[in-house]
NUPAVEX-972234 format. One record per residue: residue number from 1; residue in three letters; chain; x, y, z of N, C-alpha, C in turn. Coordinates in pm, whole numbers, plus 32768, in hexadecimal, padded with zeros to 4 digits. Each point is the difference from the previous one (the first is absolute). Layout:
// residues N
<NUM; ALA; A; <X; Y; Z>; <X; Y; Z>; <X; Y; Z>>
...
//
This chain:
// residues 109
<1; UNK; A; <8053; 7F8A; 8000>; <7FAD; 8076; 8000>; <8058; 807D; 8000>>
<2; UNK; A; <8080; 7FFF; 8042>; <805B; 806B; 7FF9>; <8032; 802B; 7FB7>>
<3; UNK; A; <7FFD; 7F8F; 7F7B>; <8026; 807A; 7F59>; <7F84; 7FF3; 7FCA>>
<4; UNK; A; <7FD2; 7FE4; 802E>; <7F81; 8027; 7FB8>; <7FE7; 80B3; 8018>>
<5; UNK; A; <800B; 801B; 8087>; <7FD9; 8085; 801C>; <806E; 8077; 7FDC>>
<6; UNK; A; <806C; 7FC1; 800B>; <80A2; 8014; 7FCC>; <8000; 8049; 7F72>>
<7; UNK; A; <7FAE; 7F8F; 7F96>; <7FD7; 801E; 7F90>; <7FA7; 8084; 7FD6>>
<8; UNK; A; <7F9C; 7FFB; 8068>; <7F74; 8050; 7FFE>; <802F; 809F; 8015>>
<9; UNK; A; <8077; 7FE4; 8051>; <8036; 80AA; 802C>; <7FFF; 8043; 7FA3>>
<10; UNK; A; <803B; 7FC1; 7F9B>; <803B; 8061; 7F68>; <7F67; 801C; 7FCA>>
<11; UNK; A; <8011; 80B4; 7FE7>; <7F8A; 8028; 7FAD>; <801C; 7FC9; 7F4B>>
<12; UNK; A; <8055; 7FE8; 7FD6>; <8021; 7FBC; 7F97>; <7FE3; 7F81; 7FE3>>
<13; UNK; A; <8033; 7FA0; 8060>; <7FBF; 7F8B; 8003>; <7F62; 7FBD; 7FFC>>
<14; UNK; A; <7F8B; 805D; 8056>; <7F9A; 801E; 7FF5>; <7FD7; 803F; 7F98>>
<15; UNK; A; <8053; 802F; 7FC1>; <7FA9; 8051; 7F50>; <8003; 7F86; 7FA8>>
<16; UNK; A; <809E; 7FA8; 7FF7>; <8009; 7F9F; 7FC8>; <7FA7; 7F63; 802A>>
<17; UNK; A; <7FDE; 8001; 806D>; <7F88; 7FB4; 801D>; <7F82; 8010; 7FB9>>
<18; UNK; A; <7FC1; 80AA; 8012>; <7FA8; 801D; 7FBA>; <7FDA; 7FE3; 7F77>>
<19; UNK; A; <808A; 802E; 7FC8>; <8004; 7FEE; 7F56>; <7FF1; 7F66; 7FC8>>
<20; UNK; A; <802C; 7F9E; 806A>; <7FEC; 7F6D; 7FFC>; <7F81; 7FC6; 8031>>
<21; UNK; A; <7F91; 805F; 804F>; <7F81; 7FCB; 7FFB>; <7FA1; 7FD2; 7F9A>>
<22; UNK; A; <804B; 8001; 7FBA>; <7F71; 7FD4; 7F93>; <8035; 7FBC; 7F61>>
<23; UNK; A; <8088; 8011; 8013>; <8046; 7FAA; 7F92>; <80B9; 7FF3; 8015>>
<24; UNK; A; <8026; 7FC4; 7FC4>; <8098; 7FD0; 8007>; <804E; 807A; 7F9C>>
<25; UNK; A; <8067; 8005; 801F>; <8069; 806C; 7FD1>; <8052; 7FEC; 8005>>
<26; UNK; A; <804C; 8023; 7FA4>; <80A1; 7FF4; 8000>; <8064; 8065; 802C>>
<27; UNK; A; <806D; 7FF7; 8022>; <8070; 8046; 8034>; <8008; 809B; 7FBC>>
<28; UNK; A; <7FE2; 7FFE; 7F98>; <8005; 806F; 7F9B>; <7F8E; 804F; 800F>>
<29; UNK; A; <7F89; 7FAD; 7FDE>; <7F89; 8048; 8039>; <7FEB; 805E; 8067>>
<30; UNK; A; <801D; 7FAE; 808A>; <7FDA; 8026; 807D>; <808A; 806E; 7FF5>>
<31; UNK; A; <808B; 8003; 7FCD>; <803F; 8093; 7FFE>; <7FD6; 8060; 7FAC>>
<32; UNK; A; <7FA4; 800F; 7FA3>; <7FEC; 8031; 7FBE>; <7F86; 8053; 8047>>
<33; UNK; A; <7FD1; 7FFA; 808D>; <7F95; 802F; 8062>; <8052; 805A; 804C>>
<34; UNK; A; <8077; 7FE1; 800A>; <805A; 8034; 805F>; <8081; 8060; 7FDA>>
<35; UNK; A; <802A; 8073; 8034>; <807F; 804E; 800C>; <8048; 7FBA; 8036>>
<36; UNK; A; <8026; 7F9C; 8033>; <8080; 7FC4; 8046>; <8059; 7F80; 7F98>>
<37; UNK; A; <8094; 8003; 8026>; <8052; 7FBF; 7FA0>; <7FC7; 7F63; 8003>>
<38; UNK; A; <8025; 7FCF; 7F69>; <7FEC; 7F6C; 8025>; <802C; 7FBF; 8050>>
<39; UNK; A; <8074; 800F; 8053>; <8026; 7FAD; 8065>; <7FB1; 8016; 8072>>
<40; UNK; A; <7FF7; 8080; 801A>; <7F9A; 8018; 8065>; <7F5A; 7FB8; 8033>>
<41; UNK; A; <7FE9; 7FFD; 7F63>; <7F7C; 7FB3; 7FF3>; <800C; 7F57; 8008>>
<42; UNK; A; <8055; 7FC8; 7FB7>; <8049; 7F7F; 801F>; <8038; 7FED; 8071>>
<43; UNK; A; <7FFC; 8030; 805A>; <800C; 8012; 8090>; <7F80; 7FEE; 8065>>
<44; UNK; A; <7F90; 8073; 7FD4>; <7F8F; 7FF0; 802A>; <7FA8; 7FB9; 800B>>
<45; UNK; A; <8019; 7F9F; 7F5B>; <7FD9; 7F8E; 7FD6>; <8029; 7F68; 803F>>
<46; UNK; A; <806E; 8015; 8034>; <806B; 7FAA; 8033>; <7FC1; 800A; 80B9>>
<47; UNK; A; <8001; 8046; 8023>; <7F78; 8005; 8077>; <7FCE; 7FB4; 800A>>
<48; UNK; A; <7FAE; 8045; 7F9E>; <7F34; 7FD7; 7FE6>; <801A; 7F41; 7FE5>>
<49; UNK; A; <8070; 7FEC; 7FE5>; <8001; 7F76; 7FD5>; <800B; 7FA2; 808B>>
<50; UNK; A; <8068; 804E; 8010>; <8034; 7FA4; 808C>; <7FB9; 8002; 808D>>
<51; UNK; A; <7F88; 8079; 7FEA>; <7FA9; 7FEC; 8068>; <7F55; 7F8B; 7FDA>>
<52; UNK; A; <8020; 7FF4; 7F9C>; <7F9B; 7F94; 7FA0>; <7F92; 8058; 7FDB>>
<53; UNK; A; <7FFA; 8063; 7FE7>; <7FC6; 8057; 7FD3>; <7FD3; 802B; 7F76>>
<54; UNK; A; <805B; 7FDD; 7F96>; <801A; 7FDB; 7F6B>; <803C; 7F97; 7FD5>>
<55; UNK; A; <7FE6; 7FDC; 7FB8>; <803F; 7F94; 7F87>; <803E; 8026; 7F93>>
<56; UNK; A; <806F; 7FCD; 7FF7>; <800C; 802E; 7F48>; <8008; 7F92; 7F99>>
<57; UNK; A; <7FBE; 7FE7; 7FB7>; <801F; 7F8C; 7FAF>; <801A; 8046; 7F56>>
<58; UNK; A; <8072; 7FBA; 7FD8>; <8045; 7FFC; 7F86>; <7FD5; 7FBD; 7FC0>>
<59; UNK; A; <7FBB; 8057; 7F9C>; <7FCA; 8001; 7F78>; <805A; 802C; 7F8A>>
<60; UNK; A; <804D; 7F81; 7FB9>; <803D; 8048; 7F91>; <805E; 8058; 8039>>
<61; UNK; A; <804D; 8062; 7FDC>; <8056; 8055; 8029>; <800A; 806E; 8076>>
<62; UNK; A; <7F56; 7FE4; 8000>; <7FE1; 8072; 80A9>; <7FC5; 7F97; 8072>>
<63; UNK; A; <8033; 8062; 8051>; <7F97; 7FB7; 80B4>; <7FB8; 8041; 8017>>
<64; UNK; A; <7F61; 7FD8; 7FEC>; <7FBD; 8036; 8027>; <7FA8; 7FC8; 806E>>
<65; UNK; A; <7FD2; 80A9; 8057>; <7FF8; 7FEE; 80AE>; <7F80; 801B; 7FF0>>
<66; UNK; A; <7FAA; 7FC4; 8075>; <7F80; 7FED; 8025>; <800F; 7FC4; 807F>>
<67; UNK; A; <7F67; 803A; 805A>; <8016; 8014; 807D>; <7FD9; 7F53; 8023>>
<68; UNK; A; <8015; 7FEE; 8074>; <8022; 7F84; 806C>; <7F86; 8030; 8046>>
<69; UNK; A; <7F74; 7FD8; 7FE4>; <7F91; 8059; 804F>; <7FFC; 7F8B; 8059>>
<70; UNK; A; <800B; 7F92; 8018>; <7FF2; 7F8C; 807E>; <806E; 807E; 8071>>
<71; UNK; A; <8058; 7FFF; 7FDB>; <8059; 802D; 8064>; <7FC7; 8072; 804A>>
<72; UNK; A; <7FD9; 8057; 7FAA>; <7FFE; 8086; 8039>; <7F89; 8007; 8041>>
<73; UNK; A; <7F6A; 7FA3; 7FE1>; <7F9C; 8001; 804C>; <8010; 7F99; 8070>>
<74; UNK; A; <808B; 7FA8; 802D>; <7FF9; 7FB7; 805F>; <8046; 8047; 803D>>
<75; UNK; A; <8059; 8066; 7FE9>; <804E; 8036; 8076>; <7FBD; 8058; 803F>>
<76; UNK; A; <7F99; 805F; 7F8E>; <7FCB; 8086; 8034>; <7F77; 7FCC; 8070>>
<77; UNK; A; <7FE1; 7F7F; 7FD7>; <7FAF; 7FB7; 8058>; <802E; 7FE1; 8090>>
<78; UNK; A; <8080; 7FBD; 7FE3>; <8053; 7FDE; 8082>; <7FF1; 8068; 804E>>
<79; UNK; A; <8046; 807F; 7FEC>; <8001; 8085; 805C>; <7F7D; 8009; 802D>>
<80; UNK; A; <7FB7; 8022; 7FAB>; <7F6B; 8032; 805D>; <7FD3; 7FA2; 8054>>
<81; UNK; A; <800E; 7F7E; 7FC2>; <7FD1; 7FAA; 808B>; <8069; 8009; 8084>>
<82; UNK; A; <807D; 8017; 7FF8>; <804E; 802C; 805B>; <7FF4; 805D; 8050>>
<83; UNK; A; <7FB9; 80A2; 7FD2>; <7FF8; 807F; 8018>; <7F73; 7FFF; 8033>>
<84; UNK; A; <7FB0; 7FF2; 7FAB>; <7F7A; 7FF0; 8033>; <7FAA; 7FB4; 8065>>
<85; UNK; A; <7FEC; 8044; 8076>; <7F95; 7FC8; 8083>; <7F94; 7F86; 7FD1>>
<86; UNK; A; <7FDA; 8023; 7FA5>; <7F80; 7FBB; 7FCD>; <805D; 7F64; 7FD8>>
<87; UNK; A; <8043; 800C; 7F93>; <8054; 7F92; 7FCF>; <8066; 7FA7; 8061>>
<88; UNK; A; <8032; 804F; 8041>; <806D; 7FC2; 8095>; <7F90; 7F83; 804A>>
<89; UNK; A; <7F88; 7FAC; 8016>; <7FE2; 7FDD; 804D>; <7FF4; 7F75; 7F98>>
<90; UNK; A; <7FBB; 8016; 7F87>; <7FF9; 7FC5; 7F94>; <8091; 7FBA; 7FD2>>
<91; UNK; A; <8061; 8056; 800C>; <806F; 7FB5; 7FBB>; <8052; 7FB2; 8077>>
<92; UNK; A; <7FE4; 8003; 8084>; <8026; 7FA5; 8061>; <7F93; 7FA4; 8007>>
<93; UNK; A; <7F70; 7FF9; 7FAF>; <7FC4; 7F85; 8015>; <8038; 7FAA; 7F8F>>
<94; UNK; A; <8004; 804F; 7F9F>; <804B; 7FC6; 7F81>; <806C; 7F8B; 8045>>
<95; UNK; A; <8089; 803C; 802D>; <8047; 7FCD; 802B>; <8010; 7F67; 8073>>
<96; UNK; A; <7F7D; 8037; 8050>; <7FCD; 7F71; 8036>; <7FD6; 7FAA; 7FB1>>
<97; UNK; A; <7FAA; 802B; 7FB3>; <7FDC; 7F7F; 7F8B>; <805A; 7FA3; 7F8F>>
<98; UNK; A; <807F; 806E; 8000>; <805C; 7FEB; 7FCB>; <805F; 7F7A; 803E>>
<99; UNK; A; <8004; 8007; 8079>; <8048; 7FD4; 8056>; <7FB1; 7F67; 8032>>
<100; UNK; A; <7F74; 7FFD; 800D>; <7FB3; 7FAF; 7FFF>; <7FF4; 7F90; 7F75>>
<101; UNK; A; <8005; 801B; 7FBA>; <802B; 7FDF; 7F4E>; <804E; 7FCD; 7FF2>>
<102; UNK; A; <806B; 8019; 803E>; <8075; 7FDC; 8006>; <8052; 7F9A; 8054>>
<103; UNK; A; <7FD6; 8001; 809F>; <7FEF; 7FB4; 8043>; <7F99; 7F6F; 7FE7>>
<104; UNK; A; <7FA1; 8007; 7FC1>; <7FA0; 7F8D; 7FD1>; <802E; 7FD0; 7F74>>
<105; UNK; A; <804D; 8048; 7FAF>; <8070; 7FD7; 7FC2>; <8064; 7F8F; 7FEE>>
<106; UNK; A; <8025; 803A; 807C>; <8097; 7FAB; 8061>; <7FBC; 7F47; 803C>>
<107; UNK; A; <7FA3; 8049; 805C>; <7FA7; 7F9B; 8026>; <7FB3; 7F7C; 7F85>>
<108; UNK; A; <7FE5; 8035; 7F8C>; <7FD0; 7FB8; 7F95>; <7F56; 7FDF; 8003>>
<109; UNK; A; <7FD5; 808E; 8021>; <7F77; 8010; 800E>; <7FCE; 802D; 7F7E>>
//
């Protein structure tokens, strides 16, 4: 969850999220949105990757990036159930059941 939010800091990184809501892009593309050097952006990109946030898959001579939406709605999920009163009681019943599951598991129930 810690690069995830790591990631989220950059107002750049969040534009380049944006621009990836709704279709895949390439390296060229997504600089072509932006004033900053290509390394800079291949940097940003290099982030967004390593927090599982984007993908890039190589097509032919380009990589093109599109967002990792499992990731980003399980982490942004994670936190609020963390942060949130309402969710905190829920995600320790979770955890009992988890543990119960698991234990009857072991047992061969």
């Amino acid at each position: 969850m810690e690069k995830v939010f790591a990631a989220l800091s950059s107002g750049v990184r969040r534009r380049i999220l944006a621009y990836l809501s709704a279709t895949s892009l390439t390296a060229g593309e997504i600089a072509a949105r932006f004033d900053i050097t290509k390394p800079s952006l291949s940097k940003h990109l290099s982030i967004l990757e390593n927090a599982g946030l984007v993908k890039g898959e190589k097509k032919g001579q380009f990589i093109h990036y599109s967002l990792v939406r499992e990731n980003l709605v399980n982490t942004l999920n994670g936190f609020v159930t963390e942060v949130c009163p309402v969710a905190r009681p829920l995600k320790k019943e979770s955890r009992a059941l988890a543990d119960i599951k698991s234990a009857d598991k072991k047992s061969g129930k």
